[in-house]
C-alpha positions in Angstrom: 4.5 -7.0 -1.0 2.8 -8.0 -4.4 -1.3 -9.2 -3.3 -2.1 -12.3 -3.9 -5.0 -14.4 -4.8 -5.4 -18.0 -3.5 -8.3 -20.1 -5.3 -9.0 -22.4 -2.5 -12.8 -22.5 -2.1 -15.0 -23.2 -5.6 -18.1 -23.9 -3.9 -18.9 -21.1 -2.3 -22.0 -19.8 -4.3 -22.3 -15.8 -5.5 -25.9 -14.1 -4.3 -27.9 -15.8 -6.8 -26.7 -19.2 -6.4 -24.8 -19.7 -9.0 -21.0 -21.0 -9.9 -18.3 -18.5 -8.4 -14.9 -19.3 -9.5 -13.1 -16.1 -8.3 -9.7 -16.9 -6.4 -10.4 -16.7 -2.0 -8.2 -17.0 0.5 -9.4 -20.1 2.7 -7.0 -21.4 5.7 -9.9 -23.4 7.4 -12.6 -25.6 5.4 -16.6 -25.4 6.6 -15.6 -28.7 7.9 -13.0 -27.4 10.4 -9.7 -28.6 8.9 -6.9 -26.5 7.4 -6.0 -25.8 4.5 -2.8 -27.1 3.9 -1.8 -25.9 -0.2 1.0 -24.1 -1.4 -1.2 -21.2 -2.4 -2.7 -20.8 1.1 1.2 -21.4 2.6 2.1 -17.7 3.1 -1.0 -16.7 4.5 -0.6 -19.9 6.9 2.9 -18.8 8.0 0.9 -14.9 9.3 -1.5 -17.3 11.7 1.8 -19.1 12.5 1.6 -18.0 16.3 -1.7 -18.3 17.0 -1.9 -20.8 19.6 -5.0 -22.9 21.0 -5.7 -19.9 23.5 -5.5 -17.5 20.8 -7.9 -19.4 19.1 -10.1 -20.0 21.8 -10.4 -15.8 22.2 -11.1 -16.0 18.6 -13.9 -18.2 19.6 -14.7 -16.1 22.7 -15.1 -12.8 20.6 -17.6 -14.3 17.9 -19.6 -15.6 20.6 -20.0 -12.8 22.8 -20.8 -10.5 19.0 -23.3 -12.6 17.8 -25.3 -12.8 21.6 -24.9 -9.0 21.5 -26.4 -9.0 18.2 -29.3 -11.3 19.2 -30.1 -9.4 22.3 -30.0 -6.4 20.4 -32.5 -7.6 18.2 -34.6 -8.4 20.8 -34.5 -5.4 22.5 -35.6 -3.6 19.0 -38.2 -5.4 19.0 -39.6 -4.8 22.4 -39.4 -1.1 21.6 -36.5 -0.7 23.3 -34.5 0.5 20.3 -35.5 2.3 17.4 -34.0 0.0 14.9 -30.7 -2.0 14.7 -28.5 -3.2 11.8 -27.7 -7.0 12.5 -24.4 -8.3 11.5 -25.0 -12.0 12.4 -22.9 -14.4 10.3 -20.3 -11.8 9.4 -18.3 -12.4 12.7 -15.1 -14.1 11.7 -14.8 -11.2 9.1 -14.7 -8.3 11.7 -13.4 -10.8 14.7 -10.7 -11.9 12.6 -9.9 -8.5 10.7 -9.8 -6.6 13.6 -7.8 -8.8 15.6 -4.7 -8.2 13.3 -4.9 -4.5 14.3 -2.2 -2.7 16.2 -3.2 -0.1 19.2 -2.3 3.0 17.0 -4.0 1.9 13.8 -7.3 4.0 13.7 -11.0 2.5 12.3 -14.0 4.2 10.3 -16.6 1.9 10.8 -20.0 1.7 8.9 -23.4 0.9 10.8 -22.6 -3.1 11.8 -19.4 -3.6 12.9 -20.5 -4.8 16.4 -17.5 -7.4 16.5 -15.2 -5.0 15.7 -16.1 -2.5 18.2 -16.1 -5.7 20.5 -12.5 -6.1 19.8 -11.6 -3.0 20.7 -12.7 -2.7 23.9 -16.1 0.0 22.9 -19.1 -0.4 26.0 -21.6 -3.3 24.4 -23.9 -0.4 26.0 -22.5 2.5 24.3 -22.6 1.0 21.0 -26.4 0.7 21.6 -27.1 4.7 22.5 -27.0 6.0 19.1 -29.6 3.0 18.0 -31.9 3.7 21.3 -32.0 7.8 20.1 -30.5 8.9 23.1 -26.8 9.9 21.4 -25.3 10.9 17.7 -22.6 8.5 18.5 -22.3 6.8 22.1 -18.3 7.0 23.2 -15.0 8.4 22.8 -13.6 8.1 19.2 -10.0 8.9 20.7 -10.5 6.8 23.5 -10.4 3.4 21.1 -9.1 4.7 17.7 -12.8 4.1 16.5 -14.5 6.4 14.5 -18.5 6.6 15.8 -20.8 4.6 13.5 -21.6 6.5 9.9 -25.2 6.0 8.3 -24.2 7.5 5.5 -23.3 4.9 2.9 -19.8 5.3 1.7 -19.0 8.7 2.8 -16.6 7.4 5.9 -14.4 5.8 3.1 -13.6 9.1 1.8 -13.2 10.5 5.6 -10.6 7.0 6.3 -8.7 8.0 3.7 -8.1 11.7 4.5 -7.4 10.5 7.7 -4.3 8.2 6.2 -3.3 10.7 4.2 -2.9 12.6 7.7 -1.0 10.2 9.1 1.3 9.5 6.5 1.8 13.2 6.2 2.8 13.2 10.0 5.4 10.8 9.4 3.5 8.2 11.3 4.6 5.5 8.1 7.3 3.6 7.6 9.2 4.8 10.2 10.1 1.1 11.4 9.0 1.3 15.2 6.1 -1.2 15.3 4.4 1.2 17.8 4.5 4.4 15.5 3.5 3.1 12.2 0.1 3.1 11.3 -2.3 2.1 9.5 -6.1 3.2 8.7 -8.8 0.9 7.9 -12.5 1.7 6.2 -15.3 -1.3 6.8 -18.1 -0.8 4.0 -20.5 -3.1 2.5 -20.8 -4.4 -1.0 -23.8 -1.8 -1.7 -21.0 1.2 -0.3 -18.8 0.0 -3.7 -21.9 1.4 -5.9 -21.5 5.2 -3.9 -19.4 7.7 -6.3 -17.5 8.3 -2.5 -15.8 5.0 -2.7 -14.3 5.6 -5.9 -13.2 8.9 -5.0 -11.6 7.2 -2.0 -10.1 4.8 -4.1 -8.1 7.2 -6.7 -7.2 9.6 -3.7 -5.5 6.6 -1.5 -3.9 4.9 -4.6 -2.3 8.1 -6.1 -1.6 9.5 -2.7 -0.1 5.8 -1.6 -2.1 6.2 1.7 -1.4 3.6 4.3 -5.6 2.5 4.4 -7.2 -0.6 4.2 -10.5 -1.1 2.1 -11.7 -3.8 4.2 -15.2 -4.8 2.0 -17.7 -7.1 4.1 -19.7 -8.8 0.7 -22.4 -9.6 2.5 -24.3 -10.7 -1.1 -27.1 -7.9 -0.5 -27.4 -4.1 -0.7 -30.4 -4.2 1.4 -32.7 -6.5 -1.0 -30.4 -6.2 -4.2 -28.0 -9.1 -4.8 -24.2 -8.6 -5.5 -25.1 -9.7 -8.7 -27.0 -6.7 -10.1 -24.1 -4.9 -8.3 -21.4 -5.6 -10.4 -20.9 -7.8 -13.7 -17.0 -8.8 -11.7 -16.0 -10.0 -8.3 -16.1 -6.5 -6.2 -12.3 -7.1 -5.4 -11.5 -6.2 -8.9 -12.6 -2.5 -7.9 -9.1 -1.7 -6.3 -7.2 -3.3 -9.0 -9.1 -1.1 -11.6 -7.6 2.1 -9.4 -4.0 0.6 -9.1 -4.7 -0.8 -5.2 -3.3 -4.4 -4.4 -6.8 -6.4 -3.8 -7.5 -9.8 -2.6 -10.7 -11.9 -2.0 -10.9 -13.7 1.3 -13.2 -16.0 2.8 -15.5 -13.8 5.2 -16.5 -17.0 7.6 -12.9 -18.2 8.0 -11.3 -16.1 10.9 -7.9 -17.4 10.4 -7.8 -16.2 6.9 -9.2 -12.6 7.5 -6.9 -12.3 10.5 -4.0 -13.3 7.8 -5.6 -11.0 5.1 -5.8 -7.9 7.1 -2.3 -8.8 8.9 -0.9 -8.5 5.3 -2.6 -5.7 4.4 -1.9 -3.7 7.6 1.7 -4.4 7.3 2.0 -2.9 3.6 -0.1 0.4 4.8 2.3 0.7 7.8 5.4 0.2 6.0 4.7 2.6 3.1 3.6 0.3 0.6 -0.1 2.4 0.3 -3.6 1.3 0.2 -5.2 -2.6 -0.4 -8.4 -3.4 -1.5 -10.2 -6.8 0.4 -13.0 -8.3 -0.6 -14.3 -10.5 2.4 -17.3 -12.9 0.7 -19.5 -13.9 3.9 -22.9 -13.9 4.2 -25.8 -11.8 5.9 -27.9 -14.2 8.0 -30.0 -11.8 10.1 -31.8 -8.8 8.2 -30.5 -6.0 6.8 -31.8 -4.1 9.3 -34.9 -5.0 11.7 -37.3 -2.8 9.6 -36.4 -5.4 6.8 -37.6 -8.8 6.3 -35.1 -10.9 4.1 -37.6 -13.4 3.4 -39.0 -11.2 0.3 -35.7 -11.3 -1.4 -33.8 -14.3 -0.7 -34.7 -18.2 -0.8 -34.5 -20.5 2.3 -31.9 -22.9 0.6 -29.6 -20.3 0.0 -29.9 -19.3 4.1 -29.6 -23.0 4.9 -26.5 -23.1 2.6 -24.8 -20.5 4.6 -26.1 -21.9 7.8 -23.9 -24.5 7.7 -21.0 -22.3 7.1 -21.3 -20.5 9.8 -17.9 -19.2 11.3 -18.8 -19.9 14.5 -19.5 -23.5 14.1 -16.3 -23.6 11.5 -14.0 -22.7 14.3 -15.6 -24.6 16.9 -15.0 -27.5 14.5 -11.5 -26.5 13.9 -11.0 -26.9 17.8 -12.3 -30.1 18.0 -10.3 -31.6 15.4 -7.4 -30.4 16.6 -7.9 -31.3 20.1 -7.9 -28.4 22.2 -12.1 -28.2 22.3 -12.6 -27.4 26.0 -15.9 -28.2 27.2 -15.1 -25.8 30.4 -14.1 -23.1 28.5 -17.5 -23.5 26.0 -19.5 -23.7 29.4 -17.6 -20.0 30.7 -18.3 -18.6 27.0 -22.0 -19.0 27.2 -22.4 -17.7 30.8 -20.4 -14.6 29.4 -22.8 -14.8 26.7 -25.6 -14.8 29.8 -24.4 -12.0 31.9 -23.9 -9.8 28.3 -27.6 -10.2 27.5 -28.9 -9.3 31.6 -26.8 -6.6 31.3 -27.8 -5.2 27.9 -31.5 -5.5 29.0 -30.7 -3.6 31.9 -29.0 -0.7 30.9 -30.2 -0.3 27.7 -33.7 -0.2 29.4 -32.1 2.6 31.8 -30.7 4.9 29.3 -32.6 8.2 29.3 -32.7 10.6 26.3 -30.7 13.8 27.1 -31.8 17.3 27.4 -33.5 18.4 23.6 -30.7 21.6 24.6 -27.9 19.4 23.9 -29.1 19.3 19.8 -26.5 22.3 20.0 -24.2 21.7 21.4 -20.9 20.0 19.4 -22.3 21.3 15.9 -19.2 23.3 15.2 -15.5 22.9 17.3 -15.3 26.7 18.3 -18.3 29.2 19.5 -20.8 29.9 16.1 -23.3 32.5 16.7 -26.1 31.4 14.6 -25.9 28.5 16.9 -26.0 30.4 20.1 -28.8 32.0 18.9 -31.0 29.8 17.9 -30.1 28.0 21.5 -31.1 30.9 23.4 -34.1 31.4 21.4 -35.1 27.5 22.1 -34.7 28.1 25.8 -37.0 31.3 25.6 -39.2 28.8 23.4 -39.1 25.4 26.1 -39.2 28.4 29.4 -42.9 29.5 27.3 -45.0 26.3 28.5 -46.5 26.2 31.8 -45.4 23.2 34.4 -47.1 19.7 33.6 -48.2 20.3 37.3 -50.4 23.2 36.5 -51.9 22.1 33.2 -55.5 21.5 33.9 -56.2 17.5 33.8 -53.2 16.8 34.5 -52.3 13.8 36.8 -48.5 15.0 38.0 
């Protein structure tokens, strides 16, 4: 399969405002109707099958992301979490993405992909332990084929893509079983395509043929600096530069990420190697909640993407095709509801572990600089008296 680029969307403004004429992939306007031109036909036929239900769990998912994401928020900033990276507006990108992947495909997520790790089924509280300080990751990475969260910008990209080159060296590609082949899939931001690990990641996966996605979120901001002073080109033109089929797809259109990434998966599983996507959404929330976007960015440009907003979009796209269900809207929120109480309440309840357990899991077999700096710590913690006996003290 040969990428493709469909120019469907000219208004859609780059970081600083200005004209962007680079092709995207749009199946569903800001208004809520579809797109219905021969360039966006393909990509239509791979969201073929998606019926109303489908497309209310579409809806369901972005929902239920963006409340955890606001309750999160909140809870950082009653102390309850040391910080948290917001992904609020980016939903239909991971929503939709994600939704296209298959049990066995495995993900290397960065620092925000709360909706993805929605989708595939990770604890909304166990997402949240490694952000309250109490964990170094919070679940299971086999358990859900999702890597733990990586801080470290970029460097997961090169990890995804020795992890496909794994895979495809087990002859887990192209074997034809749908429930065999698979596919690996790196989530990075726009500031992650400036990190010399990226690039690495690109040359190994495209001279290797490695069945991973490069699934960009170009959120328009590396922190405070604009894609802009990022790159003189659209970032999708990245993969091409290293041989990798790339496309640019609208980030707030569900249906066309879900198409994007069902097209890209499909080429990684069947042998046909890496693809580079560019998803161009936008970061409503901060960067993190130790930053304030209001130094950096104008309040026309978040009012602009305001009324893009993929949840609204699809909600729209509902209602203009009839199958809006005010019932089903009423269930959502109460979902939404019983997510937050629940949140508050275990969050609030998760204690921080033993300082003992800083050793273990450092290194997969017995190390015995480890062991002895562990039974030096425990001579070290055994060395202070009781709080009980420590004169003036209340326990």
């Amino acid at each position: 399969m040969e990428s493709r680029d469909v120019s469907t969307a000219p208004d859609l403004p780059d970081a600083a405002g200005g004209p962007d004429d680079a092709p995207l992939v749009q199946l569903v306007t800001p208004a809520g109707s579809r797109v219905t031109t021969p360039e966006a036909e393909a990509y239509r036929e791979r969201v073929a099958h998606l019926d109303p239900a489908a497309l209310r769990g579409l809806y369901r998912d972005m929902v239920l992301t963006r409340r955890f994401d606001d309750e999160a928020t909140s809870l950082q900033r009653q102390g309850e979490l040391g910080l948290f990276a917001q992904a609020k507006g980016q939903e239909a990108a991971q929503v939709g993405s994600a939704r296209a992947l298959a049990t066995q495909d495995y993900v290397f997520p960065s620092y925000r992909e709360h909706g993805v790790s929605h989708v595939r089924g990770i604890d909304p509280t166990a997402r949240l332990r490694m952000y309250r300080g109490v964990d170094h990751g919070g679940w299971d990475p086999a358990e859900h084929n999702v890597h733990l969260y990586t801080l470290v910008i970029g460097s997961h990209v090169l990890h995804a893509t020795g992890y496909a080159m794994g895979v495809q060296r087990d002859g887990l590609v192209g074997t034809g079983d749908p429930e065999r082949d698979t596919a690996v899939v790196a989530y990075f931001g726009d500031g992650a395509t400036s990190q010399g690990d990226v690039s690495e990641a690109l040359v190994f996966a495209a001279v290797n043929n490695a069945p991973v996605v490069f699934f960009c979120q170009n959120n328009q901001w590396a922190i405070s600096e604009p894609a802009t002073k990022q790159a003189r080109v659209p970032l999708y033109r990245r993969g091409s530069g290293f041989g990798v089929p790339s496309v640019r797809v609208d980030g707030n259109d569900v249906l066309a990420c879900y198409a994007v990434m069902a097209e890209a998966l499909e080429r990684a599983r069947t042998g046909g190697g890496p693809t580079f996507v560019e998803a161009f959404t936008y970061r409503m929330g901060a960067h993190t909640t130790s930053d304030d976007p209001t130094r950096y960015r104008s309040r026309a440009q978040e009012e602009y993407w305001r009324r893009r907003d993929p949840i609204d979009r699809l909600e729209a796209l509902l209602r203009a095709e009839g199958t809006w269900d005010e019932a089903f809207a009423a269930e959502v929120a109460a979902e939404g509801e019983a997510l937050g109480e629940r949140l508050r309440t275990e969050v609030r309840a998760l204690e921080a572990p033993p300082a003992s357990t800083m050793f273990e899991h450092v290194y997969a077999s017995p190390h015995a600089v480890v062991d002895a700096d562990r039974s030096w710590f425990a001579e070290y913690e055994q060395s202070f008296e009781p709080a009980d006996h420590v004169e003036g003290s209340t326990r």
